[in-house]
Structures are given as structure tokens and as C-alpha cells.
N, C-alpha and C positions, 0 to 999 in steps of 0.2 A: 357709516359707509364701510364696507371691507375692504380687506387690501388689494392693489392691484395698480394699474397705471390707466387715470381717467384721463379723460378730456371736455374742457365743455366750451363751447362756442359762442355762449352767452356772460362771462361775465361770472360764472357757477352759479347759475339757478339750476343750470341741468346737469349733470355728468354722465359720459359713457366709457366705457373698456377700450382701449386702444392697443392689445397686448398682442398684435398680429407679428409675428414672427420673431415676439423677445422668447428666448427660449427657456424661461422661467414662469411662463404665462398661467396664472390662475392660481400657482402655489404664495401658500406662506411662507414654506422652507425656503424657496427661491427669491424672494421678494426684496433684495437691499439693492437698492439702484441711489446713484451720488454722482452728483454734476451734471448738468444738461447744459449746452452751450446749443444756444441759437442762431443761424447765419440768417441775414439778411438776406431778401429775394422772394421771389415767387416763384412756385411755392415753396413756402417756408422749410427749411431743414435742422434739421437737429439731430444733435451726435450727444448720445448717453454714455455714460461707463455705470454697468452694473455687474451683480456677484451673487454666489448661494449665497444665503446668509450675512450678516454684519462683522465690522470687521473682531469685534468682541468674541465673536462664535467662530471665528477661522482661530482667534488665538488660544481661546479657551478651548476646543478639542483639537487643536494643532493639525489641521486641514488646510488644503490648497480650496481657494475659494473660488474656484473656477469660473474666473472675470471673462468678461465682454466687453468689448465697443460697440456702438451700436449704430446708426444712421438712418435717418428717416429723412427722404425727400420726397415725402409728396403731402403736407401738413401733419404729419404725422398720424397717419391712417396705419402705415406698414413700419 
């Protein structure tokens, strides 16, 4: 599977792209996302923190790794 942030509705028999509006969407350079915390409710929300890169690559080229919070309430479509 390549990288990216899925979703699947089954259980993962199936997976889809759910990267609407993370602002690293589709890249590998972009791709380190850590912590997802889920609230209770309908519909479900969930608030991410993610970042360029890992935190190994912000220390190893001594870069700001220009973090995000993130929030999704509507199952995590957006």
C-alpha cells in the first residue's frame, strides 16, 4: 500500500485516501503524522497532530518541521 492517510469502513478489507485538506496530502516528504485522539459522538471526530518529515529528519537536517493540529468532524472525510 503506499503512503498516505486511509480509511476503511470495513474492518480493512478495503482502504481509501482520506487526505482532504491535510496539507501534506499525497507527499512522502510530508507524510509523518503521530497521535490521533478520537471524541465520542456522532459524527465521530478526531484531532491529529502531524509534521514534514519524522522527528529524526527535523534533527538530522536541523529544520523547523512545520507541525499541524488537525480536526476532523464529520467521520473523517475532511
Amino acid at each position: 500500500m503506499p503512503g498516505g492517510f486511509f480509511r476503511s469502513d470495513n474492518c480493512g478489507r478495503e482502504w481509501r485516501r482520506i487526505e482532504n485538506g491535510m496539507p501534506w496530502a499525497y507527499t512522502e516528504m510530508h507524510s509523518y503524522s503521530h497521535d490521533w485522539l478520537f471524541l465520542p459522538g456522532t459524527p465521530l471526530r478526531m484531532i491529529m497532530a502531524g509534521a514534514s518529515g519524522s522527528p529524526g529528519v527535523w534533527w538530522d537536517e536541523k529544520r523547523d518541521p512545520r507541525g499541524v493540529v488537525l480536526l476532523s468532524d464529520d467521520d473523517g472525510e475532511n
